[in-house]
MARLO-339732 format. One line per field, with one value per residue: residue number from 0; x, y, z of N, C-alpha, C in turn. Coordinates in steps of 0.02 Angstrom, whole numbers, plus 50000, padded with zeros to 5 digits. Layout:
N
num NUM,...
n_east X,...
n_north Y,...
n_up Z,...
ca_east X,...
ca_north Y,...
ca_up Z,...
c_east X,...
c_north Y,...
c_up Z,...
//
This chain:
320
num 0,1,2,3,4,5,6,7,8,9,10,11,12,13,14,15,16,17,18,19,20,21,22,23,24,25,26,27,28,29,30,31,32,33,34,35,36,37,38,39,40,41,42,43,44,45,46,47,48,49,50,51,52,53,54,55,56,57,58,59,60,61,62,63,64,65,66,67,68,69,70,71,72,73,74,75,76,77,78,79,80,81,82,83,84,85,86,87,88,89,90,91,92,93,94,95,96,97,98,99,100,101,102,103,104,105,106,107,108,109,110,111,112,113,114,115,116,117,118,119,120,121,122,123,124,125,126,127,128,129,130,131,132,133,134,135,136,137,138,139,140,141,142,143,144,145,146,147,148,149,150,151,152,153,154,155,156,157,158,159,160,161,162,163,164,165,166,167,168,169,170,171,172,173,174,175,176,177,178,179,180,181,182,183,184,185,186,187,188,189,190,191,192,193,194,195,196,197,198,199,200,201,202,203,204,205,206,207,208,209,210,211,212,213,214,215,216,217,218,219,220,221,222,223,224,225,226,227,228,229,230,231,232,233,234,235,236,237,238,239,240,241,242,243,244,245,246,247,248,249,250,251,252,253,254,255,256,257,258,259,260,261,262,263,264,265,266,267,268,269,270,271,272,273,274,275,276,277,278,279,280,281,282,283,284,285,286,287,288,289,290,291,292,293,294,295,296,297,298,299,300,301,302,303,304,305,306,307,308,309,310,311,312,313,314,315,316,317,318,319
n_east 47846,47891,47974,48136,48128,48257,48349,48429,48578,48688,48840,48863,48795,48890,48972,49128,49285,49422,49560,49624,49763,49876,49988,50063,50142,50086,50018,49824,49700,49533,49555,49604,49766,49906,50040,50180,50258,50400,50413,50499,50576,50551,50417,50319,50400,50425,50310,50265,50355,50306,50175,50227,50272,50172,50090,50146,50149,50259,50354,50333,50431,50512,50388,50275,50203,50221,50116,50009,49968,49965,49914,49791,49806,49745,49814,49809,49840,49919,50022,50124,50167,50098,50152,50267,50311,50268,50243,50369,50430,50355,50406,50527,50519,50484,50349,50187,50124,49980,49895,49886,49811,49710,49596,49535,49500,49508,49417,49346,49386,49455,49360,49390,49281,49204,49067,49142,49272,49239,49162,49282,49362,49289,49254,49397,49436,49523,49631,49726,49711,49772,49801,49888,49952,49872,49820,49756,49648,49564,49455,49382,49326,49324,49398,49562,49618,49530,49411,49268,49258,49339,49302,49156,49187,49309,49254,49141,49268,49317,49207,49212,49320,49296,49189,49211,49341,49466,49643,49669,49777,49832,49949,50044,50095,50228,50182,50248,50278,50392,50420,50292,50210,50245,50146,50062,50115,50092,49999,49865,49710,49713,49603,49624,49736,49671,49570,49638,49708,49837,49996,50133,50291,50392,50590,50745,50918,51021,51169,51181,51124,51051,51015,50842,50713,50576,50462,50342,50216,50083,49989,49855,49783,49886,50044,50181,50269,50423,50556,50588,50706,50761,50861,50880,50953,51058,51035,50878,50877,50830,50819,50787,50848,50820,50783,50793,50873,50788,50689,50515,50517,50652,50704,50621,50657,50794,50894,50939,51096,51167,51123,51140,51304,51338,51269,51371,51489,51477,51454,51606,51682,51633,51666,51809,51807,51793,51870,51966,51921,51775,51659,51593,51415,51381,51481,51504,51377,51418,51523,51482,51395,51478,51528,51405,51322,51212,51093,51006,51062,51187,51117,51064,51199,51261,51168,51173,51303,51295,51332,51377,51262,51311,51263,51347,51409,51421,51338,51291,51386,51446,51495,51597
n_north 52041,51911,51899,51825,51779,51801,51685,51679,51633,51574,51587,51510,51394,51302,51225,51193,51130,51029,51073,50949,50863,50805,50850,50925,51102,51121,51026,51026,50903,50920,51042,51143,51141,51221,51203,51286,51353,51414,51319,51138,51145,51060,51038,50930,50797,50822,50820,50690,50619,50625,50564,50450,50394,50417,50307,50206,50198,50291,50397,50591,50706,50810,50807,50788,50663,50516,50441,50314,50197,50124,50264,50280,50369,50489,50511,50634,50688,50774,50825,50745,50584,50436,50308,50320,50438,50467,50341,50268,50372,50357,50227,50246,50308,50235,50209,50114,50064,50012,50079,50196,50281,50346,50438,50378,50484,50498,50510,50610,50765,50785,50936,51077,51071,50949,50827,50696,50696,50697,50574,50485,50505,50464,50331,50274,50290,50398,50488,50588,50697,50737,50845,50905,50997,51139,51222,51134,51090,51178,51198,51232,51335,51440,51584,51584,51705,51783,51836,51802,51709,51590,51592,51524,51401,51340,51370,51260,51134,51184,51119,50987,50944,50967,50899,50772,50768,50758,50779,50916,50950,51039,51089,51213,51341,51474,51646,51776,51904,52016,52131,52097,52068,51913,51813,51847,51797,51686,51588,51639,51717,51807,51757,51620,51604,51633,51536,51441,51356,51341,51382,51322,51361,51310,51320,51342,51338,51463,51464,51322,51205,51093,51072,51104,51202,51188,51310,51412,51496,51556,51523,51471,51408,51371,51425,51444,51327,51278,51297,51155,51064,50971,50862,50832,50752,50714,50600,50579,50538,50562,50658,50691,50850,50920,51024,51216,51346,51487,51585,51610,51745,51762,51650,51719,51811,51821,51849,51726,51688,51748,51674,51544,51530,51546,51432,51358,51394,51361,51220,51182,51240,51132,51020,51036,51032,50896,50825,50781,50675,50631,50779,50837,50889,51003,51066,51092,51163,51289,51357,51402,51474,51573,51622,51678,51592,51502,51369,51306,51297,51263,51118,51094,51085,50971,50889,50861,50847,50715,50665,50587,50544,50518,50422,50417,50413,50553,50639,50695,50632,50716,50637,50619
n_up 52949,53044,53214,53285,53466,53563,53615,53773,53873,54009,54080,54197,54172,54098,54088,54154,54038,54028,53928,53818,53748,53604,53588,53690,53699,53590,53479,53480,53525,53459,53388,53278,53191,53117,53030,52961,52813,52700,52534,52532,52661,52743,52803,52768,52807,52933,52983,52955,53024,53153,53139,53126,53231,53333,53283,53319,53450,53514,53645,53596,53550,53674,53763,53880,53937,53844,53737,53776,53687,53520,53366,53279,53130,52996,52847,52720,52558,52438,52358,52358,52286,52347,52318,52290,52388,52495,52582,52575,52663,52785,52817,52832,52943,53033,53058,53108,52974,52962,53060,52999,52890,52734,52618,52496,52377,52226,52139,52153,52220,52391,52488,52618,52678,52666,52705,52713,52782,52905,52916,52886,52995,53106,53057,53071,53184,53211,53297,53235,53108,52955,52841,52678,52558,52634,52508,52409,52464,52474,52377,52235,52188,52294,52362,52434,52482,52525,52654,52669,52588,52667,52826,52827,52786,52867,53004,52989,52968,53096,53168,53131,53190,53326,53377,53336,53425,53370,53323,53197,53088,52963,52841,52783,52669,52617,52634,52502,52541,52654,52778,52834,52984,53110,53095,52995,52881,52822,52693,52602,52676,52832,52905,52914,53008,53131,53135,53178,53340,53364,53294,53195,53160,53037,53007,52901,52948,52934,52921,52954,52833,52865,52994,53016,53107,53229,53270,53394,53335,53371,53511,53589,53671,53782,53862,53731,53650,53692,53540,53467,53368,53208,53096,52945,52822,52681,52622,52645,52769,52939,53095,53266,53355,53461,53582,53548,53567,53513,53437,53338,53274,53257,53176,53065,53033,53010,53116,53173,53147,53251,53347,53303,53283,53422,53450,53379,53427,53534,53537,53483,53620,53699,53636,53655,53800,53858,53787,53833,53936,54035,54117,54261,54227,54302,54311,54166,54140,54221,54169,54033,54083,54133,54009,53930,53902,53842,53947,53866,53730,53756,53797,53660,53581,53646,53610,53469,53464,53507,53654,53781,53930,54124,54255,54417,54570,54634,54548,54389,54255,54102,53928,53792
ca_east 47900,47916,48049,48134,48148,48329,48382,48486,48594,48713,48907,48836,48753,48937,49014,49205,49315,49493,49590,49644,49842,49923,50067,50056,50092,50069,49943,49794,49657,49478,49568,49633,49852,49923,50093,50168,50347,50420,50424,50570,50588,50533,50354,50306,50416,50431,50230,50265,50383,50250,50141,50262,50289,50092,50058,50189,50153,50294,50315,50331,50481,50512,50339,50276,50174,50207,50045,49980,49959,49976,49863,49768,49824,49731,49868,49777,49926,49911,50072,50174,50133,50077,50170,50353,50388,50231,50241,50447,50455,50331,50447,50603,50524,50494,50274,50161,50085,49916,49881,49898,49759,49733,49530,49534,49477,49525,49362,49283,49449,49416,49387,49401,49218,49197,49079,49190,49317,49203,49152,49334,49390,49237,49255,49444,49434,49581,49654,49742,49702,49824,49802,49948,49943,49788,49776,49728,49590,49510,49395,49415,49271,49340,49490,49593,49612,49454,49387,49220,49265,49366,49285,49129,49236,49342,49213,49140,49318,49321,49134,49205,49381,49286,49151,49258,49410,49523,49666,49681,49842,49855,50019,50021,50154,50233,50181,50336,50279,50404,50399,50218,50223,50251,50065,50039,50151,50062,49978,49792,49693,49730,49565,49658,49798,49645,49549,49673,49726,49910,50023,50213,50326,50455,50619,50790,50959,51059,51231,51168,51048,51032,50949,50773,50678,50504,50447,50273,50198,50030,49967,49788,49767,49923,50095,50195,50321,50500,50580,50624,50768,50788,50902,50876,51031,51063,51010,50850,50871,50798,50844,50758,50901,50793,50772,50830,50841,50777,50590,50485,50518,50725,50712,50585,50703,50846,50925,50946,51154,51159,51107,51206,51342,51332,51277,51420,51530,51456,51484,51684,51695,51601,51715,51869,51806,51759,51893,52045,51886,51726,51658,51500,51367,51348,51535,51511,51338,51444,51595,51438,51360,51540,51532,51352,51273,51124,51095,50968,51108,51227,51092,51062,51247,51256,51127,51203,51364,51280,51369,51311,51258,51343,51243,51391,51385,51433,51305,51288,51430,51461,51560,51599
ca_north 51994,51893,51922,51767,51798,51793,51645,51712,51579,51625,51549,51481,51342,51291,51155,51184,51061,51053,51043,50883,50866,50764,50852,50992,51127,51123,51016,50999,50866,50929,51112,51140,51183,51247,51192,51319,51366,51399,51244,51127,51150,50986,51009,50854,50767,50842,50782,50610,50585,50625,50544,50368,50398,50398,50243,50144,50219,50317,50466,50649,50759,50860,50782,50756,50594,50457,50394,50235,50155,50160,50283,50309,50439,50522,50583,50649,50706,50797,50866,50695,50539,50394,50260,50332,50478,50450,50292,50272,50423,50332,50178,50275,50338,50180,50205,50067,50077,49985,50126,50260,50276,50407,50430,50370,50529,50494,50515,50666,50765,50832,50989,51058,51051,50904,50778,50630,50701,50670,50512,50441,50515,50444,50270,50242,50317,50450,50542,50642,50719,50794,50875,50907,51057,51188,51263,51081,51077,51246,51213,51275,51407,51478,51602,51579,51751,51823,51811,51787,51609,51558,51591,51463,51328,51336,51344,51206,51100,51166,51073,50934,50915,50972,50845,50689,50768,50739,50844,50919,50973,51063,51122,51269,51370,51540,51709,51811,51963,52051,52177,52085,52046,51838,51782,51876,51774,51621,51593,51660,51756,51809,51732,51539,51577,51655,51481,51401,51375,51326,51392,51319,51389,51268,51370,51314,51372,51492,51429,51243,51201,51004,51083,51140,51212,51213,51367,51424,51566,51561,51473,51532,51363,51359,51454,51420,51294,51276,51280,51115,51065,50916,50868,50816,50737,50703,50517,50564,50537,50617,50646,50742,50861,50908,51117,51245,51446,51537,51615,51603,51800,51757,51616,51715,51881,51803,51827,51630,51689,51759,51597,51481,51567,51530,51360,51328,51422,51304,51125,51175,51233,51053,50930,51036,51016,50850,50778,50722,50637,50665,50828,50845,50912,51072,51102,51138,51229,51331,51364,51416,51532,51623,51647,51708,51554,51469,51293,51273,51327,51211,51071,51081,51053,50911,50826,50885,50798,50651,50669,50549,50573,50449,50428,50399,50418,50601,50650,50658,50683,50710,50601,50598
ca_up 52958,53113,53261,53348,53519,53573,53692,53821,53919,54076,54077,54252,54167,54061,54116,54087,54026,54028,53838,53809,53707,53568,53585,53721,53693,53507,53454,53542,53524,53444,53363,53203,53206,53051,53030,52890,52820,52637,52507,52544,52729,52791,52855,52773,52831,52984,53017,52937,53096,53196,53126,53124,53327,53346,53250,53363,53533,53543,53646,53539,53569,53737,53777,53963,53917,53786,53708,53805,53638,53458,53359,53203,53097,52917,52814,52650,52530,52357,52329,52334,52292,52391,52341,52286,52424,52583,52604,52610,52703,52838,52836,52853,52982,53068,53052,53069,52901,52964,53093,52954,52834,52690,52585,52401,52327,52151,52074,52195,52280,52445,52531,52696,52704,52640,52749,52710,52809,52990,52906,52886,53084,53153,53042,53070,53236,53197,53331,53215,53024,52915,52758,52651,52589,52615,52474,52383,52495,52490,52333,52147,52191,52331,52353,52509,52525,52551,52728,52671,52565,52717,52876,52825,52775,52936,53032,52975,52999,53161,53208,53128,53238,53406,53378,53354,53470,53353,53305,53135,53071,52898,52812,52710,52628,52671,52563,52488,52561,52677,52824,52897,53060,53089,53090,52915,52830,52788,52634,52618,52718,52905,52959,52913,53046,53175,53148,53219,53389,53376,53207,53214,53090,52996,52942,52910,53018,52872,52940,52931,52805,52878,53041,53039,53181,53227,53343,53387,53302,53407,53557,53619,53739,53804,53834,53691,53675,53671,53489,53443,53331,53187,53069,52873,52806,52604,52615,52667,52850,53007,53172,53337,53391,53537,53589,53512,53573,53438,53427,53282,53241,53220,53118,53021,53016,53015,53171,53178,53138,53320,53385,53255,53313,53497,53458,53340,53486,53629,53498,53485,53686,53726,53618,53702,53865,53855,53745,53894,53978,54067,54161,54301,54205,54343,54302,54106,54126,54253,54130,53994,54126,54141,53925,53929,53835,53898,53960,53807,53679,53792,53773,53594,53576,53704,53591,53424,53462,53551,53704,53846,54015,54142,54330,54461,54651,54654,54494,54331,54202,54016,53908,53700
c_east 47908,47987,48071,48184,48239,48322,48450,48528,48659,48778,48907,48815,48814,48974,49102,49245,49394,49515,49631,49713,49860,49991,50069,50132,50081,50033,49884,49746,49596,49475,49615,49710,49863,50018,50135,50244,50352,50423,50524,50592,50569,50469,50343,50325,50430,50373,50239,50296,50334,50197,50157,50267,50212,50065,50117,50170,50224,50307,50348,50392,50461,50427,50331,50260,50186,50110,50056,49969,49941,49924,49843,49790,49767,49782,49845,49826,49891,49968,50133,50146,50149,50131,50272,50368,50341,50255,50322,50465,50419,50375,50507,50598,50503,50423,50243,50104,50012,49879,49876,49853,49744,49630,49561,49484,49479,49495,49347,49354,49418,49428,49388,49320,49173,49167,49111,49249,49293,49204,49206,49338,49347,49254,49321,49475,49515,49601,49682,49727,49751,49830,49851,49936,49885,49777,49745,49681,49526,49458,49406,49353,49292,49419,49515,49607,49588,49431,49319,49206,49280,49323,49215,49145,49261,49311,49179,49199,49328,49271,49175,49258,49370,49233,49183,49341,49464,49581,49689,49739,49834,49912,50011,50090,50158,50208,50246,50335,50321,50397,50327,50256,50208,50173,50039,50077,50147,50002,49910,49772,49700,49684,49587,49699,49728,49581,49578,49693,49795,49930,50092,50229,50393,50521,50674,50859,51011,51137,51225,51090,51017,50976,50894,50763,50597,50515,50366,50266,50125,50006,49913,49759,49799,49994,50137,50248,50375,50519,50613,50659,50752,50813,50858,50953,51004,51014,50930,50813,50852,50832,50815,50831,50900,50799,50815,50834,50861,50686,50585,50514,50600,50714,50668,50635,50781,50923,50946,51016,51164,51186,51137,51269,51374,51337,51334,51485,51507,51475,51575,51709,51700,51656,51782,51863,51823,51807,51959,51976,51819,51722,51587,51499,51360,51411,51551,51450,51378,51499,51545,51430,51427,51541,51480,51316,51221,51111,51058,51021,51146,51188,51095,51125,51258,51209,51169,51271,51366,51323,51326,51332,51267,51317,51314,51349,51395,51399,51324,51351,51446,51523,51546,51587
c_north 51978,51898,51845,51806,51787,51736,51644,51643,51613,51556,51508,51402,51295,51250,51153,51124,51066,51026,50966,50888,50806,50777,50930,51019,51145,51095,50982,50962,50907,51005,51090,51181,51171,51239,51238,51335,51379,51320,51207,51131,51108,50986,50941,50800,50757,50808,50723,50575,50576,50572,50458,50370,50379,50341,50180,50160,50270,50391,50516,50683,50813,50854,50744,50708,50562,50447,50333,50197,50182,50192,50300,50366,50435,50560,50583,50698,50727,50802,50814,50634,50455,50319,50253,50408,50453,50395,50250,50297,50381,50262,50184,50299,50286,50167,50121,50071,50072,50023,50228,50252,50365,50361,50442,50424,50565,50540,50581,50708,50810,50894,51011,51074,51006,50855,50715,50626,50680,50588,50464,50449,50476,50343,50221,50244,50350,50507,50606,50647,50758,50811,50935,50926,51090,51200,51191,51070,51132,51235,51265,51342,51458,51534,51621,51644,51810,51784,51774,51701,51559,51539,51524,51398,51313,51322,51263,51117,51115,51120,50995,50906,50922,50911,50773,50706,50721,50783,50848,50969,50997,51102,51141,51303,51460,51585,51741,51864,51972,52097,52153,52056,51954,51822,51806,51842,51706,51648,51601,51726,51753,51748,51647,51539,51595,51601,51430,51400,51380,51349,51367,51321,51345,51300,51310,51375,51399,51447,51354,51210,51148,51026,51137,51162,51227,51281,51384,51499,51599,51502,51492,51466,51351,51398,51426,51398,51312,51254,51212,51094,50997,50911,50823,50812,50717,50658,50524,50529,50587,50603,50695,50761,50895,51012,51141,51327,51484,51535,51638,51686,51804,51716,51676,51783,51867,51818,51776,51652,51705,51683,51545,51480,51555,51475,51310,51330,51359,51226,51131,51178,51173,51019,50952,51027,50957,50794,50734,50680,50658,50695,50827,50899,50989,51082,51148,51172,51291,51379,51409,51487,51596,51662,51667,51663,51513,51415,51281,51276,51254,51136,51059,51048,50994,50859,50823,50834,50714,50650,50629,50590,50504,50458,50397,50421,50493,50645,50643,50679,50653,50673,50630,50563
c_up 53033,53154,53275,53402,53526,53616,53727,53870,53948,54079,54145,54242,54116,54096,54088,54104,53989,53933,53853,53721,53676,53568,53642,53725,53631,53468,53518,53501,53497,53425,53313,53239,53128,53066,52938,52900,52724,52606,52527,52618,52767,52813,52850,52815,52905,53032,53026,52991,53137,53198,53133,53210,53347,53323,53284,53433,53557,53575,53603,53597,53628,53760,53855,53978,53881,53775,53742,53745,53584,53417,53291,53168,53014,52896,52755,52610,52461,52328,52317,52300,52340,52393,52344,52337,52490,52626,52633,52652,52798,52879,52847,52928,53057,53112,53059,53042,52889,53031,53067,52890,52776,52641,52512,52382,52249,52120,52110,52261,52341,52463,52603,52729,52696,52704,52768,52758,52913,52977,52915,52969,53140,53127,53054,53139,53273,53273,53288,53139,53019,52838,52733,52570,52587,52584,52410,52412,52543,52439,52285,52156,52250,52351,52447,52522,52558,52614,52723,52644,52635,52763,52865,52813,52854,52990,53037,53014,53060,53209,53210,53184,53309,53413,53378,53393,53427,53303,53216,53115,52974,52887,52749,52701,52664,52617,52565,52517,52634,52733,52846,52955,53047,53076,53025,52870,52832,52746,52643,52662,52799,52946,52971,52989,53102,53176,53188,53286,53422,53286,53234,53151,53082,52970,52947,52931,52929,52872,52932,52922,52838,52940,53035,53127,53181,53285,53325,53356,53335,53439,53564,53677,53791,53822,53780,53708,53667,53580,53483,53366,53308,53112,52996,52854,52712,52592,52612,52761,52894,53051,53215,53354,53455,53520,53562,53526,53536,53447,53364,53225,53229,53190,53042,52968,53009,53068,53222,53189,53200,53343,53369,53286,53370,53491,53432,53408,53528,53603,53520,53558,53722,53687,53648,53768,53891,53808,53778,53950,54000,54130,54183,54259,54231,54313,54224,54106,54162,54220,54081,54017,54113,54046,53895,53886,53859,53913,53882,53753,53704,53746,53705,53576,53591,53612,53531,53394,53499,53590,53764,53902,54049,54220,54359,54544,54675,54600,54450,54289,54130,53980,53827,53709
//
C-alpha cells in the first residue's frame, strides 16, 4: 500500500485577512450564527426584522455602520407558511419583498448540504441565508445528535458560506434539559453550536412577557455584544427597545427578575424625575449612580418610555 507524502506549508506563506460584519459583533459575513431560543420567543420574527432592515438599506440595531445599500436576503422557512405568516410578517416589518427571495423546494426539500443552497447565494447574490428551523434541514437519515452525522454536513455549509462570504443564519430550538451549562442547551449535538462562530440566545423577560432579549452565547471572532432588547405587542407589532443588562446565563437561569426589577425601578424614578419638566442628561445618570443602577439599565428605560433627548447650548437634556 502506497504512502502520500505529507505537504507541509508554514503560516508565513498566509495571507491574513481581516473578518468582514453584517452585523458586528454577531453576525459575521462568510460563518455560520445560530440564532436559538425555546418555541414562541420571537426568533423568527426577530430575524424577519433583520432581514426587512437589510432589504431597504437600513442600518441594524446598536450598529456602527448602516449598510450602503439594500441587500439580498434567502429566507428558506418550513415551519410557517409563506404566504399567510412570512410574507405579512416581512411587510409589517416594512421589507422590500423584491430583495428577499426564498428556493421552491416543493418537489426535492432541502438540506444543509444541499448544493442548491451555493447555487441560490451565488445566483441571487445573497449576503445573507437563513434557514428556519435546523432541524428541517438536517436530512431524514441523519440524527442531529450524533457528532458523526453532523460534523460532515456543517462542514460542508461552512465551505459553502466562506466561499460566497455570505452570512448564514440558522434558528434552532432550545433542549428541555436542565443544569447544562448555556452552550449545551440547544437542540442536537454540541458539535452544531462549535460549527458556529456566533450563537445568540432569544429568551423572554419573566416580569414582562412583551420584551424579549437577544444576548450572545458565543463569540469566537469578536468580543461579544451588548444584549439587545425588543418588544412583541398582541397586534403583532415590533419594536427595537435598544440594550439591555442582562447576560445570556440570567435570562437563561432566570436571574432576568434582578434586572426587571431595577429596570422597572429606573422606568418609575425617570417619569418622576422628568414629569414637572426637563433634566440634563449628566444630572439623572448622576441621581442613578447615587441608587446603584447603571446607565445601560437607565438607557433601556429612557428608550422604553420614549423619552427624548433635546441639544441646547448648555447640553443635552431629557424630556417625556
Amino acid at each position: 500500500m502506497s504512502r502520500k507524502n505529507a505537504i507541509i506549508r508554514y503560516y508565513s506563506s498566509i495571507i491574513q485577512k481581516e473578518v468582514d460584519w453584517l452585523w458586528y459583533p454577531y453576525i459575521p459575513y462568510g460563518r455560520i450564527t445560530i440564532v436559538q431560543g425555546d418555541p414562541g420567543e420571537g426568533k423568527t420574527t426577530f430575524v424577519l426584522n433583520l432581514a426587512a432592515r437589510l432589504s431597504i438599506g437600513q442600518e441594524l440595531p446598536e450598529a456602527p455602520n448602516p449598510p450602503s445599500e439594500p441587500q439580498n436576503v434567502i429566507y428558506q422557512s418550513t415551519e410557517d407558511g409563506l404566504a399567510d405568516t412570512i410574507k405579512p410578517r416581512l411587510v409589517n416589518a416594512g421589507a422590500d419583498c423584491s430583495h428577499i427571495a426564498f428556493i421552491d423546494d416543493e418537489n426535492h426539500p432541502l438540506t444543509l448540504d444541499d448544493n442548491r443552497l451555493e447555487q441560490a447565494v451565488i445566483q441571487s447574490n445573497a449576503r445573507l441565508l437563513v434557514l428556519d428551523p435546523l432541524q428541517a434541514f438536517v436530512g431524514v437519515n441523519v440524527d442531529m445528535h450524533r457528532a458523526n452525522d453532523i460534523r460532515p454536513i456543517f462542514q460542508k455549509l461552512a465551505g459553502i458560506a466562506e466561499r460566497t462570504e455570505c452570512a448564514v443564519v440558522i434558528i434552532g430550538h432550545m433542549n428541555k434539559a436542565s443544569g447544562l451549562k448555556d452552550l449545551y442547551r440547544g437542540l442536537g449535538s454540541i458539535d452544531i453550536a462549535a460549527a458556529a462562530r456566533s450563537v445568540l440566545l432569544i429568551g423572554r423577560l419573566k416580569n414582562d412577557p412583551s420584551i424579549r432579549v437577544m444576548t450572545h452565547l458565543k463569540s469566537s471572532l469578536a468580543p461579544e455584544g451588548c444584549s439587545i432588547a425588543f418588544e412583541l405587542v398582541s397586534d403583532g407589532g415590533f419594536r427595537w427597545v435598544g440594550r439591555y443588562d442582562i447576560t445570556a446565563g440570567d435570562l437563561l437561569s432566570g436571574a432576568q427578575i434582578v434586572e426587571e426589577s431595577k429596570s422597572e425601578q429606573a422606568r418609575t424614578i425617570l417619569s418622576e424625575l422628568l414629569k414637572h419638566g426637563s433634566i440634563p442628561c449628566v444630572e439623572v445618570y448622576a441621581h442613578f449612580r447615587e441608587l446603584n443602577i447603571s446607565e445601560r439599565t437607565v438607557d433601556t428605560a429612557k428608550r422604553i418610555l420614549k423619552i427624548k433627548s433635546i441639544k441646547r447650548d448648555d447640553g443635552w437634556y431629557w424630556s417625556l
